[in-house]
Biopython code that builds the backbone (N, CA, C, O; Angstrom):
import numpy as np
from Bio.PDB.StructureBuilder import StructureBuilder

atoms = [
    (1, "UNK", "N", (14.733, 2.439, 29.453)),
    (1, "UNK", "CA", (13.354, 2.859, 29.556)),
    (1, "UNK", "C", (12.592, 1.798, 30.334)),
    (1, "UNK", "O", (12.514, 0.655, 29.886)),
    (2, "UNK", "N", (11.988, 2.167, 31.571)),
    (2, "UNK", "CA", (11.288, 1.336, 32.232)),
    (2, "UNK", "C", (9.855, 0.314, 31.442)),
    (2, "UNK", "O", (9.425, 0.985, 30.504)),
    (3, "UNK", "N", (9.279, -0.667, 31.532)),
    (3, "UNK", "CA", (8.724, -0.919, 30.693)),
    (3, "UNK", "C", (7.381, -0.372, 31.796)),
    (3, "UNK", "O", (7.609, -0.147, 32.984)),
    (4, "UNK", "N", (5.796, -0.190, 31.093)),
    (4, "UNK", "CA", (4.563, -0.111, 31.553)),
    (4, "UNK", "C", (3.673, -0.911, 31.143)),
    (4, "UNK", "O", (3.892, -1.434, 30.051)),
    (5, "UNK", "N", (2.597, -1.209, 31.751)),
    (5, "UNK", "CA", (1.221, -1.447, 31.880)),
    (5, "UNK", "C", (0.782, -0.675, 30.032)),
    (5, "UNK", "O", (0.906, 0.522, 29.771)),
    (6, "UNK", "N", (0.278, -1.770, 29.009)),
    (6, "UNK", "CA", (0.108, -1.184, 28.059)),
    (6, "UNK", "C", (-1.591, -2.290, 27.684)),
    (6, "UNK", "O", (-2.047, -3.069, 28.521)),
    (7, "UNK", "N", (-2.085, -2.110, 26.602)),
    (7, "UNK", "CA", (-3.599, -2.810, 26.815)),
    (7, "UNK", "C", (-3.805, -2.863, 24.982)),
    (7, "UNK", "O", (-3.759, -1.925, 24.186)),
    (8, "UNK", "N", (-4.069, -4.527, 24.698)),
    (8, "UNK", "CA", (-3.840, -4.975, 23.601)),
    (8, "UNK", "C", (-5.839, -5.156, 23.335)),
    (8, "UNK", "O", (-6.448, -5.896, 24.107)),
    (9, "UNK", "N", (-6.484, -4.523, 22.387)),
    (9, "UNK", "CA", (-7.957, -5.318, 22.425)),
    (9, "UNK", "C", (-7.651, -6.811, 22.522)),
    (9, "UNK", "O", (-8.075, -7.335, 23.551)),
    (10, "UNK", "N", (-6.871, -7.771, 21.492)),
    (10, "UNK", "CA", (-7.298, -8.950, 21.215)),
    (10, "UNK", "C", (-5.976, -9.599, 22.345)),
    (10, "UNK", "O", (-6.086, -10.809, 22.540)),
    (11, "UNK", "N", (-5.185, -9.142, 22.827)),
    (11, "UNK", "CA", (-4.799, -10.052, 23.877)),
    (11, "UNK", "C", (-4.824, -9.321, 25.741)),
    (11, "UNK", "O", (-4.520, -9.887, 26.791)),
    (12, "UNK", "N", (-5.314, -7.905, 25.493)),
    (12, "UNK", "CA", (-5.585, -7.701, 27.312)),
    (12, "UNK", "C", (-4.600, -6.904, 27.639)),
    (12, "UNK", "O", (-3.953, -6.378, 26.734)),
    (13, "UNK", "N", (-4.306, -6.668, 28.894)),
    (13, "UNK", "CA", (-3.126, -6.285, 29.442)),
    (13, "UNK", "C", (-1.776, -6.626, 29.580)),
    (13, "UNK", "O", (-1.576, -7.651, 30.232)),
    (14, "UNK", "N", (-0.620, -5.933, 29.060)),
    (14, "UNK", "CA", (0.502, -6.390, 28.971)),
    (14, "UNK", "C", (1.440, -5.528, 29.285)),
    (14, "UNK", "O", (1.503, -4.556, 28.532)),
    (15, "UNK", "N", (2.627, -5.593, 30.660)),
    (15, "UNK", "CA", (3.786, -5.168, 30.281)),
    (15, "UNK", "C", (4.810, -5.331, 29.313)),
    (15, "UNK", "O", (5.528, -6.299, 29.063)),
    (16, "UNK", "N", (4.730, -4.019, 28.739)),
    (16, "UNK", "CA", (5.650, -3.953, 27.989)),
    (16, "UNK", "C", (6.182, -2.743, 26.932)),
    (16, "UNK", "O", (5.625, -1.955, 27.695)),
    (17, "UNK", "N", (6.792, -1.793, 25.792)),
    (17, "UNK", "CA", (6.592, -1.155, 25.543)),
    (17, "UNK", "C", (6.650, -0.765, 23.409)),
    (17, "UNK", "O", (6.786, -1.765, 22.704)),
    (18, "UNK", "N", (6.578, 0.140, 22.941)),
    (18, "UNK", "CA", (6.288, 0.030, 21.809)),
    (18, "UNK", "C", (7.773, 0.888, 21.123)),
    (18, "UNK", "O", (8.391, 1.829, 21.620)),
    (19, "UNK", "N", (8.031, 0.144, 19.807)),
    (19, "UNK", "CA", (9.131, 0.238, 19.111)),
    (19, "UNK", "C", (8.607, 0.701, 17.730)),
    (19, "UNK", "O", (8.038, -0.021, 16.912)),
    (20, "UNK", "N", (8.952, 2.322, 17.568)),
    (20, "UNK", "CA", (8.875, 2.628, 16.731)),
    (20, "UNK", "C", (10.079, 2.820, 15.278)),
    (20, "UNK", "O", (11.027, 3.587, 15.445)),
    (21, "UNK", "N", (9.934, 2.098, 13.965)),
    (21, "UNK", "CA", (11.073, 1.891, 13.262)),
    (21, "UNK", "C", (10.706, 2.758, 12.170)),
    (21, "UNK", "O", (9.503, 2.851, 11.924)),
    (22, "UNK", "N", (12.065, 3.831, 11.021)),
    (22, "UNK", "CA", (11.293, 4.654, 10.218)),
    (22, "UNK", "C", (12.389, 3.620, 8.882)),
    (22, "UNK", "O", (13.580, 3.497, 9.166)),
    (23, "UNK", "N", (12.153, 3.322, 8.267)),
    (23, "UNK", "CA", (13.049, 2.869, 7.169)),
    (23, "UNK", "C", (12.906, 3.725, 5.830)),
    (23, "UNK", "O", (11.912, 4.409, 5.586)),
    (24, "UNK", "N", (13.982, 3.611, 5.016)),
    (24, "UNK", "CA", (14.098, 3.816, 3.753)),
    (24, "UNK", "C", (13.509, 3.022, 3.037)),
    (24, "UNK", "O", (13.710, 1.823, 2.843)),
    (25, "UNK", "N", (12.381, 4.067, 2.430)),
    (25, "UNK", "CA", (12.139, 2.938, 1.147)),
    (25, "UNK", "C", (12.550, 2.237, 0.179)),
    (25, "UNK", "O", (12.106, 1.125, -0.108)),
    (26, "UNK", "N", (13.569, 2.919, -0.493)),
    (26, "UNK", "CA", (14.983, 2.341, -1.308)),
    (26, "UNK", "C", (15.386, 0.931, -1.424)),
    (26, "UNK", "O", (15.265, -0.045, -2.164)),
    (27, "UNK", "N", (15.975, 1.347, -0.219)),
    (27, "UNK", "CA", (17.096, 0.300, 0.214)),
    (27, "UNK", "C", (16.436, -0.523, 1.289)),
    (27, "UNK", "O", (16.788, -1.676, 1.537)),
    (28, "UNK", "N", (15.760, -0.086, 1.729)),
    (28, "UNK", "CA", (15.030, -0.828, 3.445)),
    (28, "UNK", "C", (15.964, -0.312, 4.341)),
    (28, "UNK", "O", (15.773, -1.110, 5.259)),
    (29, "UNK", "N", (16.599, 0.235, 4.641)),
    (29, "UNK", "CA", (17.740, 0.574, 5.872)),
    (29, "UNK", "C", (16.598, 1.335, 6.717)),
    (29, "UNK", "O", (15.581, 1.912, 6.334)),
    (30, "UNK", "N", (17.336, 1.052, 8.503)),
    (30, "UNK", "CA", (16.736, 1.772, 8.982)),
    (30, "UNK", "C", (17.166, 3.311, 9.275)),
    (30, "UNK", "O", (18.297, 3.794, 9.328)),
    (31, "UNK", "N", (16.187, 3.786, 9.410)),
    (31, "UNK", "CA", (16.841, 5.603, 9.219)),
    (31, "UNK", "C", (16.864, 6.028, 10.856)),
    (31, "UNK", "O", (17.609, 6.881, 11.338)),
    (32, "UNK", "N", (15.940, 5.285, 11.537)),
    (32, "UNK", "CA", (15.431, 5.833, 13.022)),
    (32, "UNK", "C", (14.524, 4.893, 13.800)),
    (32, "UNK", "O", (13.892, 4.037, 13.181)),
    (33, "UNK", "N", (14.381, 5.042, 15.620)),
    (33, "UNK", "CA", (13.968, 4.620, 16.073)),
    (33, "UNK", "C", (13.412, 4.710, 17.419)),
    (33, "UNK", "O", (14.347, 4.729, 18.220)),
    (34, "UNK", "N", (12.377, 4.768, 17.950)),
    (34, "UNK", "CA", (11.656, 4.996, 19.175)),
    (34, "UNK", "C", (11.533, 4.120, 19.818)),
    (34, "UNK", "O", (11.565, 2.998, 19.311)),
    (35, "UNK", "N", (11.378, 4.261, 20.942)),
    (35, "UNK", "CA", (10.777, 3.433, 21.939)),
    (35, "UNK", "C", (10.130, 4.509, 23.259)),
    (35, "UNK", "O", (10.576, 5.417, 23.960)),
    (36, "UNK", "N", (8.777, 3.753, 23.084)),
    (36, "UNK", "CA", (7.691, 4.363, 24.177)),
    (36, "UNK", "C", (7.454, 3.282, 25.153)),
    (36, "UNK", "O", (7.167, 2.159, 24.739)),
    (37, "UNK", "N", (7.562, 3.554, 26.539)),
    (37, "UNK", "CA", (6.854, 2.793, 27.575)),
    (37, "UNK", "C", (5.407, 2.784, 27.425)),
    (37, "UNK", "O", (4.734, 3.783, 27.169)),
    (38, "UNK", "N", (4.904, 1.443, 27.621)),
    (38, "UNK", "CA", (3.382, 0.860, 27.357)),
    (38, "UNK", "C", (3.033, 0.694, 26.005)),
    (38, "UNK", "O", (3.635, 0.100, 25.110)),
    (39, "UNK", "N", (2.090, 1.239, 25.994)),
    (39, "UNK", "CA", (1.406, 1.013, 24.546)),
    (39, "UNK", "C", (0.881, 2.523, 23.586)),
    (39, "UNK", "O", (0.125, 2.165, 22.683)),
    (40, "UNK", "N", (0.995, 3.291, 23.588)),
    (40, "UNK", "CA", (0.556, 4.834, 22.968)),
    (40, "UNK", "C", (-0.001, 4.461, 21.773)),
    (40, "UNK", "O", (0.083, 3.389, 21.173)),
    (41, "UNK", "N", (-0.665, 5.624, 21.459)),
    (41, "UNK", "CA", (-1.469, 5.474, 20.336)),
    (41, "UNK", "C", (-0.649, 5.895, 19.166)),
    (41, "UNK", "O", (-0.233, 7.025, 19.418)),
    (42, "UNK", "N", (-0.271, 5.537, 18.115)),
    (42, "UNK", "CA", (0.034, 5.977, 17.065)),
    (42, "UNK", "C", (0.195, 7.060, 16.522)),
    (42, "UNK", "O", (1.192, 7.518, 15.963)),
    (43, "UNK", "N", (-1.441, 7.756, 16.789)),
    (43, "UNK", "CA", (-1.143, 9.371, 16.712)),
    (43, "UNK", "C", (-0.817, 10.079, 17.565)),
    (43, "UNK", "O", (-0.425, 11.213, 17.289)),
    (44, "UNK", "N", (-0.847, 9.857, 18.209)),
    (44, "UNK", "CA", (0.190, 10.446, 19.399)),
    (44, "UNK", "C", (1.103, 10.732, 19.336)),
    (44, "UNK", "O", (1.499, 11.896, 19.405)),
    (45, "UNK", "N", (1.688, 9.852, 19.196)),
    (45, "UNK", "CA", (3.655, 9.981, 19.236)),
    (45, "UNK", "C", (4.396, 10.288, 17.343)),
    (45, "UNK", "O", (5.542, 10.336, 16.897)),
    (46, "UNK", "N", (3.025, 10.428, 16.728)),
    (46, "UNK", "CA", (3.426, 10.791, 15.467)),
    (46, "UNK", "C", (4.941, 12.257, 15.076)),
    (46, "UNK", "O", (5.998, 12.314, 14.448)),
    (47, "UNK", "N", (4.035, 13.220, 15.988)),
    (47, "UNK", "CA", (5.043, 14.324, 16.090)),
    (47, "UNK", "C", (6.469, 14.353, 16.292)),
    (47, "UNK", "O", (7.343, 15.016, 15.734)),
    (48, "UNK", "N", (6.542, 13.065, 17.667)),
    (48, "UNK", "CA", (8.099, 12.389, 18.187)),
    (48, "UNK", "C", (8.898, 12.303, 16.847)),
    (48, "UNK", "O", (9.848, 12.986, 16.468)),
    (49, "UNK", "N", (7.977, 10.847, 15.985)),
    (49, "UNK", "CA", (8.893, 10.401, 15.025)),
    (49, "UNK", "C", (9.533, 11.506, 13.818)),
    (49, "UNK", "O", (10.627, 11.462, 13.255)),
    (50, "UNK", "N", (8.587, 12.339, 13.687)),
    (50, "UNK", "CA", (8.708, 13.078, 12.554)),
    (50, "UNK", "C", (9.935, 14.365, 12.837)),
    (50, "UNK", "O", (10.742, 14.868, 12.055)),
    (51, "UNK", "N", (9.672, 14.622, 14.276)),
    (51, "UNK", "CA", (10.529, 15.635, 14.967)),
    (51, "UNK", "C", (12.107, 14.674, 14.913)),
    (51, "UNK", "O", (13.104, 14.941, 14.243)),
    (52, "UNK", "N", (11.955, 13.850, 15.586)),
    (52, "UNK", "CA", (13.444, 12.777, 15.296)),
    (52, "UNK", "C", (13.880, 12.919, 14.236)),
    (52, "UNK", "O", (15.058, 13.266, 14.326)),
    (53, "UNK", "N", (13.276, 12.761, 12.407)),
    (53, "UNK", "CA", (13.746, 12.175, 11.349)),
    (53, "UNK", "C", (14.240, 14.010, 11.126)),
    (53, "UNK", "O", (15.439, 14.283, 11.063)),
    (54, "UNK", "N", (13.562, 14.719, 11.063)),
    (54, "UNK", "CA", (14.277, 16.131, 11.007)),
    (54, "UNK", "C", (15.258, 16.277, 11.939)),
    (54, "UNK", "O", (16.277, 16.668, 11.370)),
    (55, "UNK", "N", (15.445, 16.122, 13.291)),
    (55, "UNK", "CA", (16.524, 16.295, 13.595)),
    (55, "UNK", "C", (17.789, 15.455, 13.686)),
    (55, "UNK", "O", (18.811, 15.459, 14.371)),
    (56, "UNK", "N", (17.231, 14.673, 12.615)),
    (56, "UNK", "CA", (18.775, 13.760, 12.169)),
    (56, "UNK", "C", (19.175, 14.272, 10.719)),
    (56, "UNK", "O", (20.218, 13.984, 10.130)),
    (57, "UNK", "N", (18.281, 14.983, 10.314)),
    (57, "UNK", "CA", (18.488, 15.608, 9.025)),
    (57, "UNK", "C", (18.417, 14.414, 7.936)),
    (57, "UNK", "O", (19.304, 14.207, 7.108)),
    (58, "UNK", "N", (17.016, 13.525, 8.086)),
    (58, "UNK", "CA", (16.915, 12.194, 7.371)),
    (58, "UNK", "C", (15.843, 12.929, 6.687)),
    (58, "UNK", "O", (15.841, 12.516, 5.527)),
    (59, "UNK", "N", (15.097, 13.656, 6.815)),
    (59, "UNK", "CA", (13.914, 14.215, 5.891)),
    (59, "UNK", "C", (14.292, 15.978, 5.486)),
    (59, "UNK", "O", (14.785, 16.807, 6.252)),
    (60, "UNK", "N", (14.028, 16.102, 4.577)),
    (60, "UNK", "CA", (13.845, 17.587, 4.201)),
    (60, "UNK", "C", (13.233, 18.376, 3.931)),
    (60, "UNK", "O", (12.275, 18.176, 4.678)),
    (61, "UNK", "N", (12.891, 19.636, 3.112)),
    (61, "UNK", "CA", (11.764, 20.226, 2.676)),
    (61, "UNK", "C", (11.078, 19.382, 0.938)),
    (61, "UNK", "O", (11.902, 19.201, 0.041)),
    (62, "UNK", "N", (9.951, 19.071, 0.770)),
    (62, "UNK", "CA", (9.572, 18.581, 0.180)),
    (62, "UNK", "C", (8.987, 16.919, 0.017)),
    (62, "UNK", "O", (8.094, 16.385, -0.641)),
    (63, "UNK", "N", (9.936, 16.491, 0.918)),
    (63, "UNK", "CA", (10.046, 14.562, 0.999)),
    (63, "UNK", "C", (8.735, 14.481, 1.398)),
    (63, "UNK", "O", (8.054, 15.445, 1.746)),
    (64, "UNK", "N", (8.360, 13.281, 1.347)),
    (64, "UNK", "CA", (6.880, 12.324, 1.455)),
    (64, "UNK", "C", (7.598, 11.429, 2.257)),
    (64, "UNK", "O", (8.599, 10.734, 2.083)),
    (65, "UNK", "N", (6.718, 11.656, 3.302)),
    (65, "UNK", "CA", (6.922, 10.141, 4.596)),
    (65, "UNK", "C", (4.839, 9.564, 4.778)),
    (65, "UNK", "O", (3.737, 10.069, 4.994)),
    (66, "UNK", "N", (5.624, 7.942, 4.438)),
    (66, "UNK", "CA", (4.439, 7.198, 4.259)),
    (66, "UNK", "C", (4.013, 6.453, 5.717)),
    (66, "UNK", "O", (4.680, 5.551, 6.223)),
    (67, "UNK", "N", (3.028, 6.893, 6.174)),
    (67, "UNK", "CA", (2.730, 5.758, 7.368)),
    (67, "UNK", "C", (1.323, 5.064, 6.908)),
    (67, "UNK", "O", (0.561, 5.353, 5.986)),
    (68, "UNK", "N", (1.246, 3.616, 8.309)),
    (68, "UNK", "CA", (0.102, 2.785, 8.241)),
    (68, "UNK", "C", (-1.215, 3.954, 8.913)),
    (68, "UNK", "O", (-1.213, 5.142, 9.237)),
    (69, "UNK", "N", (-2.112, 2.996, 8.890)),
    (69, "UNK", "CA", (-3.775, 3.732, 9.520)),
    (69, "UNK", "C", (-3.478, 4.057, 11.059)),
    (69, "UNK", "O", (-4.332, 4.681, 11.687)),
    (70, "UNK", "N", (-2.475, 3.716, 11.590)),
    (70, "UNK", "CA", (-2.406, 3.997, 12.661)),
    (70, "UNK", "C", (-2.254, 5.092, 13.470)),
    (70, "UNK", "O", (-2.759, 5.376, 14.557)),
    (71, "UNK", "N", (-1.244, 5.828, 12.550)),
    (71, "UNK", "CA", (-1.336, 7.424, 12.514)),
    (71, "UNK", "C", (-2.681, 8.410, 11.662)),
    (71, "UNK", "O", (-2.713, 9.458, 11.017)),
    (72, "UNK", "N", (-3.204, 7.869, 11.894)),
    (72, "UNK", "CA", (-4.464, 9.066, 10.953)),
    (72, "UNK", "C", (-5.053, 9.499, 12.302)),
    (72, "UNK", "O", (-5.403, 8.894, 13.316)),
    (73, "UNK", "N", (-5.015, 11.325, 11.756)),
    (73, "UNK", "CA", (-5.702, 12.030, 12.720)),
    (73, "UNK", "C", (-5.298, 13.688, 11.781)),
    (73, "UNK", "O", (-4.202, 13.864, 11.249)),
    (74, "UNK", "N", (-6.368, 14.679, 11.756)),
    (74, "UNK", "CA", (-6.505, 15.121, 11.045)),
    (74, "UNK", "C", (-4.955, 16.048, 11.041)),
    (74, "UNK", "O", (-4.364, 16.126, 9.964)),
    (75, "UNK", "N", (-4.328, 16.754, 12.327)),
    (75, "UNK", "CA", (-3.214, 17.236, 12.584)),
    (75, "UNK", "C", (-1.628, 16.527, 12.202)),
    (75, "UNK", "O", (-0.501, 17.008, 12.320)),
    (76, "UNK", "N", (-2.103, 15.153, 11.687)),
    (76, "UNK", "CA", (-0.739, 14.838, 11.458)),
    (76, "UNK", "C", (-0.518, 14.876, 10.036)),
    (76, "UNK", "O", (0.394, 14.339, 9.407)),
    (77, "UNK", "N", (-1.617, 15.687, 9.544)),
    (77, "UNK", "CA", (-1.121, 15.954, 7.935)),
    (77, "UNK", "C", (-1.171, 17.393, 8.039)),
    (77, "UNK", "O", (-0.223, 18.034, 7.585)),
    (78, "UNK", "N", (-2.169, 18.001, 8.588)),
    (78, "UNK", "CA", (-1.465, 19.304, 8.988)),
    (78, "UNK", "C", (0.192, 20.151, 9.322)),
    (78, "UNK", "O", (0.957, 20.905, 8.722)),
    (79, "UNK", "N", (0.117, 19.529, 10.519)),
    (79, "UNK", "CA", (1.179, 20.016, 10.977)),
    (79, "UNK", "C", (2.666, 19.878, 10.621)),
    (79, "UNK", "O", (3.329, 20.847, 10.992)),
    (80, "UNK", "N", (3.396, 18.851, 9.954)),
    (80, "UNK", "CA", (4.397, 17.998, 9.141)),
    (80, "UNK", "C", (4.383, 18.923, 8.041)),
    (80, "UNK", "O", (5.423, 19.557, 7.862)),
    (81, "UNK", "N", (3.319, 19.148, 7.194)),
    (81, "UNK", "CA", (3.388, 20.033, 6.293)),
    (81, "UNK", "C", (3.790, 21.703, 6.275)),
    (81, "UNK", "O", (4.496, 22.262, 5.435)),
    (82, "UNK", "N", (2.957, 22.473, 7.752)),
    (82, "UNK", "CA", (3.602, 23.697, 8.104)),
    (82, "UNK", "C", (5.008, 24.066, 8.825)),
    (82, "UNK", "O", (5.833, 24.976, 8.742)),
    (83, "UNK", "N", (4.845, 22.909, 9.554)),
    (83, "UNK", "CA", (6.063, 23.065, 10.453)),
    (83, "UNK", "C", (7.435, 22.412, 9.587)),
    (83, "UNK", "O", (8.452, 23.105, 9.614)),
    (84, "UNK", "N", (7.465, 21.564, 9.095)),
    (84, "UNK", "CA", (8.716, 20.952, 8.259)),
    (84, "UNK", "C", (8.614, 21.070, 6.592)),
    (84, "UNK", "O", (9.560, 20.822, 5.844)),
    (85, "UNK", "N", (7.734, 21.353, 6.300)),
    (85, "UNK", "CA", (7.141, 21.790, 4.736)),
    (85, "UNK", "C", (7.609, 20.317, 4.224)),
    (85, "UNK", "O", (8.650, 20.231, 3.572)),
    (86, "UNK", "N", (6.639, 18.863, 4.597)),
    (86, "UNK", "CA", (6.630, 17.696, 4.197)),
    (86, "UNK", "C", (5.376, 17.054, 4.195)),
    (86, "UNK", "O", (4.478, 17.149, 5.031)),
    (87, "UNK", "N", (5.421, 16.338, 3.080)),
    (87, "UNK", "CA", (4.183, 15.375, 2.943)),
    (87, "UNK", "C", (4.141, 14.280, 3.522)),
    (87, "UNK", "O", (4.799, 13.300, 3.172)),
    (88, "UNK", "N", (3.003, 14.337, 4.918)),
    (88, "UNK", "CA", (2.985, 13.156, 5.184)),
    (88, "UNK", "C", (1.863, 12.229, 4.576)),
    (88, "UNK", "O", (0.773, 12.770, 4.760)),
    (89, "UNK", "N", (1.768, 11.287, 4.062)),
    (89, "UNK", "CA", (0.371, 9.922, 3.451)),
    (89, "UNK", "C", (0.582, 9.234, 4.556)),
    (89, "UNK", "O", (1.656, 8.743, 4.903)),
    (90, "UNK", "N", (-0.542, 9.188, 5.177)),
    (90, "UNK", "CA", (-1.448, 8.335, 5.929)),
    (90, "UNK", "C", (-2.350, 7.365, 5.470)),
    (90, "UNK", "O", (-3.398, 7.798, 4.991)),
    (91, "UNK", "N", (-2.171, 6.080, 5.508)),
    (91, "UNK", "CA", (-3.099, 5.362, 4.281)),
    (91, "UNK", "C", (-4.720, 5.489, 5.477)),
    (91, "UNK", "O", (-4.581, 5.818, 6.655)),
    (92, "UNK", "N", (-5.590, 5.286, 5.101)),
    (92, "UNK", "CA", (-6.563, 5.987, 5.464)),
    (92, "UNK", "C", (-7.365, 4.422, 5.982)),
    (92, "UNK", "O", (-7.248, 3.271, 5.561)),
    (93, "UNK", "N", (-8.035, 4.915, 6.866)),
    (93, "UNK", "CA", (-8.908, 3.557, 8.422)),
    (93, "UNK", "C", (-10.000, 3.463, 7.210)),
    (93, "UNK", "O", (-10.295, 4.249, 6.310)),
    (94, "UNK", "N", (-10.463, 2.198, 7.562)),
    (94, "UNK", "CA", (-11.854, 1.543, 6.671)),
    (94, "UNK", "C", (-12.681, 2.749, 7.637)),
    (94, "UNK", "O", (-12.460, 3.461, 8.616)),
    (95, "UNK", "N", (-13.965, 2.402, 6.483)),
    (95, "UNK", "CA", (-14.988, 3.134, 7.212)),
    (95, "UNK", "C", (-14.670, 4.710, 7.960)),
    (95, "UNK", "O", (-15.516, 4.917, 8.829)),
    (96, "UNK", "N", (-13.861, 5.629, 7.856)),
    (96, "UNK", "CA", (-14.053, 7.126, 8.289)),
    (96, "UNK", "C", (-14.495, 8.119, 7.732)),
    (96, "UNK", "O", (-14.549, 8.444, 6.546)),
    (97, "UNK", "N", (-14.951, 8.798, 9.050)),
    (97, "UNK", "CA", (-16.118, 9.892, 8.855)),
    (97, "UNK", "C", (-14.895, 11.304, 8.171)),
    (97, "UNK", "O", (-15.341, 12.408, 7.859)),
]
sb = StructureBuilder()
sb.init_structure("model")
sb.init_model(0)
sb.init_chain("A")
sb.init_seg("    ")
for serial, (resi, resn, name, xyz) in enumerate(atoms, 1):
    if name == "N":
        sb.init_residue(resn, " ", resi, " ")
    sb.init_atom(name, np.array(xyz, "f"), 0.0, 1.0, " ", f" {name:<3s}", serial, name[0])
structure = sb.get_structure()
């Protein structure tokens, strides 16, 4: 994967790209893993990860997958739930409307 032009608030512009890891809570093992050129937003590429862990057959109908504030956006608790019949928790951004 080529790396890109990605943009940090507290350090600026940087080549380079973002590594997404899904672990077991259990055990800590890792279950899965992404990588995006640059920098993407979190919710963004939410769908990727979740589409990956189903098609490794690491999540099923019913399971709870926990992410940081980074993924909050109102569709990624939506959609996880209709489309894969799973709970996703999003721990929730200070201060939202």
């Amino acid at each position: 994967m080529p790396y890109s032009w990605g943009f940090s608030p507290s350090k600026g512009y940087y080549v380079g790209y973002k590594l997404t890891l899904a672990v077991d809570e259990k055990n800590l093992l890792p279950l899965a893993f992404l990588i995006n050129s640059g920098s993407p937003s979190d919710s963004k590429i939410f769908s990727d990860i979740i589409d990956e862990l189903s098609r490794r057959h690491v999540i099923k109908e019913g399971d709870r997958v926990i992410f940081d504030r980074g993924y909050y956006a109102y569709e990624n608790y939506a959609t996880p739930l209709i489309k894969h019949r799973i709970l996703a928790l999003i721990l929730p951004k200070k201060n939202f409307n």
